[in-house]
C-alpha positions as CSV (number, residue, x, y, z in Angstrom):
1,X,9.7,-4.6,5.7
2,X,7.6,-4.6,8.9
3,X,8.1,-7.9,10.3
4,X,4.8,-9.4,12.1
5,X,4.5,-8.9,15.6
6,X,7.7,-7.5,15.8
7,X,6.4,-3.9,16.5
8,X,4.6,-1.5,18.4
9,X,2.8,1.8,18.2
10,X,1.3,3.8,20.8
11,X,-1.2,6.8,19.5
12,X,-1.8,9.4,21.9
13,X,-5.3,10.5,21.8
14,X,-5.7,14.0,22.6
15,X,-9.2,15.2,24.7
16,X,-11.1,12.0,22.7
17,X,-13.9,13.6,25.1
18,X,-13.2,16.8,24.1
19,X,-12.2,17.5,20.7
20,X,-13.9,15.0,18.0
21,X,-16.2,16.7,15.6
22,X,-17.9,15.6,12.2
23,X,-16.3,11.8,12.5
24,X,-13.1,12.7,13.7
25,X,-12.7,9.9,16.1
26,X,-12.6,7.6,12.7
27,X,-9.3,8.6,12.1
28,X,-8.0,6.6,15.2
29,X,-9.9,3.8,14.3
30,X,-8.3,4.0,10.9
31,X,-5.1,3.9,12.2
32,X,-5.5,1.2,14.6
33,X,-7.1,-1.3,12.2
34,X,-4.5,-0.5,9.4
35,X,-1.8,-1.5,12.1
36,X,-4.1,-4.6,13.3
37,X,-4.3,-5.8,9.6
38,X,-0.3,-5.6,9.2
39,X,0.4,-7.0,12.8
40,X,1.6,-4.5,14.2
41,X,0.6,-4.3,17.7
42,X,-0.9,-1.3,19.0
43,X,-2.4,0.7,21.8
44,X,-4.5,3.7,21.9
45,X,-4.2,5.9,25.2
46,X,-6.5,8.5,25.6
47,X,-5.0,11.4,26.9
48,X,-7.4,13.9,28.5
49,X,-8.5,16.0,31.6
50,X,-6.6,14.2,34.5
51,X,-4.4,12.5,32.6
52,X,-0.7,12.3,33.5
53,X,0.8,15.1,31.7
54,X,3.9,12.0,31.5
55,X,1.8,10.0,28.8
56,X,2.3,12.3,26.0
57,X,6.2,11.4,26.4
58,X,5.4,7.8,25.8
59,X,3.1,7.8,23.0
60,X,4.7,7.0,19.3
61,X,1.7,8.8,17.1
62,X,-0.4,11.7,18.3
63,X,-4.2,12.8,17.4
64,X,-6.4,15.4,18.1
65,X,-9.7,16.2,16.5
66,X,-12.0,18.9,16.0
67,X,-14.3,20.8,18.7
68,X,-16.5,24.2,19.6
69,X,-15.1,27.0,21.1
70,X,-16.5,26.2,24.7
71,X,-14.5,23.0,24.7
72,X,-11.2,24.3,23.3
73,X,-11.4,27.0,26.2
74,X,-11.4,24.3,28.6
75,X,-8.4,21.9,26.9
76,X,-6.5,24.9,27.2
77,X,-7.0,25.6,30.5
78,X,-5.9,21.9,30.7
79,X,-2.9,22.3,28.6
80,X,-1.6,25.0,30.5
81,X,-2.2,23.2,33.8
82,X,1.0,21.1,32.4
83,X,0.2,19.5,29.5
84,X,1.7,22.3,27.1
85,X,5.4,21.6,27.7
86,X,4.7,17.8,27.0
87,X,3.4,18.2,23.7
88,X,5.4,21.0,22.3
89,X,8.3,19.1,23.5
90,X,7.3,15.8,21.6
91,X,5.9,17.8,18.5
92,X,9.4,20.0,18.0
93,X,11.1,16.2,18.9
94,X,9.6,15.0,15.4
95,X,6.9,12.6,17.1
96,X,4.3,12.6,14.2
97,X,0.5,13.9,14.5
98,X,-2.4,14.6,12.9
99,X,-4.4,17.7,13.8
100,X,-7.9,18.6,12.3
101,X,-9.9,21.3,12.3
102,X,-10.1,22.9,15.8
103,X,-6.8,21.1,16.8
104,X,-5.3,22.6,14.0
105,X,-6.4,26.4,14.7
106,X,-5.1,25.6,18.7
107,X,-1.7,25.0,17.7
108,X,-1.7,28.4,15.9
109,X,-0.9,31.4,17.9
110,X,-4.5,32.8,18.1
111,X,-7.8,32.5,17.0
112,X,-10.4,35.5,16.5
113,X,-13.9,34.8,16.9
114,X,-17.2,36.0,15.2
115,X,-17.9,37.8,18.3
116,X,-14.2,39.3,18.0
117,X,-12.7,37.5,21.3
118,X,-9.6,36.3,21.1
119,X,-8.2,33.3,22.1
120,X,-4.5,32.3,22.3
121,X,-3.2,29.3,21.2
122,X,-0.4,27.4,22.1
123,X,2.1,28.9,19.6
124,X,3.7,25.8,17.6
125,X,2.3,26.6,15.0
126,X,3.6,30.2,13.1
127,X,0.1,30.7,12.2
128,X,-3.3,32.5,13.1
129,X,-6.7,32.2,12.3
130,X,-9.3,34.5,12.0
131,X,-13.5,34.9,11.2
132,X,-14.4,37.7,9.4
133,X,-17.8,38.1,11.4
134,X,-20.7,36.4,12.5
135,X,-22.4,37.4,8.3
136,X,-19.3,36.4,6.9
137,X,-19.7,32.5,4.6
138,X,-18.3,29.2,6.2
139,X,-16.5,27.6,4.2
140,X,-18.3,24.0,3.9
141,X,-18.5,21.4,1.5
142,X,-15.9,18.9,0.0
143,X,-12.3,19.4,-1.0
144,X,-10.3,17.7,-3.1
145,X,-6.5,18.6,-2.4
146,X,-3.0,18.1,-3.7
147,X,-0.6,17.2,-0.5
148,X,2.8,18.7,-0.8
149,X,4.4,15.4,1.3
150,X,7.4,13.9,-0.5
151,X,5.8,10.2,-1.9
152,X,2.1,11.9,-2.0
153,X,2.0,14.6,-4.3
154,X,0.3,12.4,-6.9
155,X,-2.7,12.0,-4.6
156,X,-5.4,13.6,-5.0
157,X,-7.0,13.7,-0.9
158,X,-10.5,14.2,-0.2
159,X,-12.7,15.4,2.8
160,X,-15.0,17.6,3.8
161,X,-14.5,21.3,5.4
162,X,-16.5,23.0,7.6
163,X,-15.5,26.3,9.3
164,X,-15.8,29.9,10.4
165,X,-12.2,31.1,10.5
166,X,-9.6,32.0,7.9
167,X,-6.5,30.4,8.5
168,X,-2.9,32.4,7.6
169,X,0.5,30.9,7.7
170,X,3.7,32.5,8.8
171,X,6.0,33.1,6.3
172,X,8.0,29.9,7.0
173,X,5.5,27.6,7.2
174,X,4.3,25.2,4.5
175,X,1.2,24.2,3.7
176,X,0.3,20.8,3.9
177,X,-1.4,20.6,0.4
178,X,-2.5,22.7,-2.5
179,X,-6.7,23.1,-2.9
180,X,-7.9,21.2,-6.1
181,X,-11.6,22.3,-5.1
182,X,-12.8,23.8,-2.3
183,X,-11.8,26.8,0.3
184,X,-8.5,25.4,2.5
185,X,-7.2,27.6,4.9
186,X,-9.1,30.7,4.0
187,X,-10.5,30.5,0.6
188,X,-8.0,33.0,-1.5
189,X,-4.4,31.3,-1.3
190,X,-5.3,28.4,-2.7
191,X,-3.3,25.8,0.4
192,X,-4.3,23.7,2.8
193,X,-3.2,23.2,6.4
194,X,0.1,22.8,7.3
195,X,3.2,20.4,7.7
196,X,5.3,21.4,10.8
197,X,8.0,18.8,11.5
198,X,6.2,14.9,11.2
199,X,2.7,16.7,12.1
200,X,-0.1,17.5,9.7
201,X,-2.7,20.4,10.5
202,X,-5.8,20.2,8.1
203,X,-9.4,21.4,8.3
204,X,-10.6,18.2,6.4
205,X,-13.0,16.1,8.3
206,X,-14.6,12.9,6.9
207,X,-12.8,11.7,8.8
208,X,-9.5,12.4,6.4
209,X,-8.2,9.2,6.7
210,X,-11.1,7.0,5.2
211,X,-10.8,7.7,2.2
212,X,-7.3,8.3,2.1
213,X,-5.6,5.5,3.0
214,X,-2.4,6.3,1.8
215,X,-2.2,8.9,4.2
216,X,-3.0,7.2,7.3
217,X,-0.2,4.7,5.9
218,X,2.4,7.6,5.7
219,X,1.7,8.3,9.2
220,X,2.1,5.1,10.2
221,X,5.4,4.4,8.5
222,X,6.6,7.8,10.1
223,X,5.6,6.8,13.5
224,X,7.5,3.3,12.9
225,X,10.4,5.3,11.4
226,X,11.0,7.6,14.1
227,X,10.7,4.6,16.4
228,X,12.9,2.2,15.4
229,X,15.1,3.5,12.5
230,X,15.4,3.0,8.8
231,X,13.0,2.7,6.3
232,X,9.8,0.4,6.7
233,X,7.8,-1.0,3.8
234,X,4.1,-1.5,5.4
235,X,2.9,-4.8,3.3
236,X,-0.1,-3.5,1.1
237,X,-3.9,-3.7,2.3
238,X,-6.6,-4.3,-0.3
239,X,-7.9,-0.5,-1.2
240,X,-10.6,-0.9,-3.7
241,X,-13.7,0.4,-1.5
242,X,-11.9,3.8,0.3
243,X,-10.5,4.2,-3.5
244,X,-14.0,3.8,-5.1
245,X,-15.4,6.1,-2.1
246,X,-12.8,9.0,-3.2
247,X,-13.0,8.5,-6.4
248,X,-16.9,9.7,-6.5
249,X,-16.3,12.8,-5.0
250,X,-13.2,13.4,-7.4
251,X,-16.0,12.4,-10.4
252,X,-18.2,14.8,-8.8
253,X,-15.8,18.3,-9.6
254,X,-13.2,17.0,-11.9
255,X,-13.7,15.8,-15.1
């Protein structure tokens, strides 16, 4: 059991200027006020251009949201100015994270534009993305998924997707969840995102974590896990409302 006041979390917020598309910035309110409510203290750093490339060692959670190609271009140059070795170091070291959307495509190895430019990525991720042309469909609209996470595969998780690129995995990646309704990673496998050590890629926006509060709580309990050791048991917070909220869109496409 989490004891009051007794602990900490520090979420590293990556590019908050930079990267947060279609309510993604939610998702860090989510987490904070789900700590606040169970007294466990916590600080939000945002972790951006100029930023000490020494904060992302420090920081117990990490974020990053969704963006255009413009600003990706220049987080990467960013990145590569010393930030890479930071976060790949505190990703393979099993800090947890949640990455959505355009986050999750930058982790991948490359991504190929409508135009056909291609732009690396930073290679954590076994994975590449890729849009058929500037014709081809987006893939927009909600999604109701199945995670694959051990404790969550009961859940059905909702959101709403929105891009251009189709996403492939490597062959030893899994997927973070299997699609319900909707596209996923590229509208023909059936999966969505990816788990890589205690990180989650996903293209679902919303942001995910509002109406999925059980996720935001398995990140949490991660984070506090990895932290301080053993197994915490976050005290329940009253759900009805980000239930009822998921529960319409599940009405909507499954009877």
């Amino acid at each position: 059991m989490t004891k009051k006041g007794k602990h900490s979390l520090k979420i590293g917020w990556l590019y908050p200027d930079l990267m947060s598309t279609y309510g993604d910035r939610g998702n860090v309110m989510i987490l904070r006020k789900r700590c606040e409510w169970r007294e466990i203290m916590v600080e939000v750093t945002g972790i951006t251009l100029g930023t000490d490339s020494t904060e992302i060692d420090s920081v117990d959670l990490l974020f990053m949201g969704g963006a255009q190609d413009r600003q990706q271009e220049i987080v990467k140059k960013d990145l590569i100015g010393g930030k890479e070795g930071f976060l790949r170091r505190a990703i393979e070291d099993g800090t947890p994270g949640l990455f959505v959307c355009g986050a999750y495509q930058f982790l991948g190895a490359y991504y190929i534009a409508a135009d056909g430019t291609k732009i690396e990525g930073l290679g954590i991720y076994d994975l590449v993305t890729r849009t058929p042309g500037r014709l081809a469909k987006r893939l927009i609209g909600d999604i109701i998924i199945r995670p694959r996470i051990e404790g969550l595969e009961e859940l059905f998780v909702v959101g709403f997707e929105n891009h251009g690129g189709r996403t492939e995995l490597g062959k030893g990646l899994a997927p973070f969840a299997d699609v319900v309704h909707g596209y996923g990673n590229n509208g023909t496998d059936r999966t969505e995102g990816v788990v890589y050590k205690n990180t989650i890629g996903t293209y679902l926006h919303g942001p995910i974590l509002s109406k999925n509060p059980e996720l935001a709580d398995y990140l949490i309990r991660r984070a506090l896990e990895i932290k301080y050791g053993g197994a915490p048991v976050l005290e329940p917070i009253e759900a009805s409302w980000e239930r009822e909220a998921r529960d319409t869109v599940i009405g909507r496409y499954i009877r």
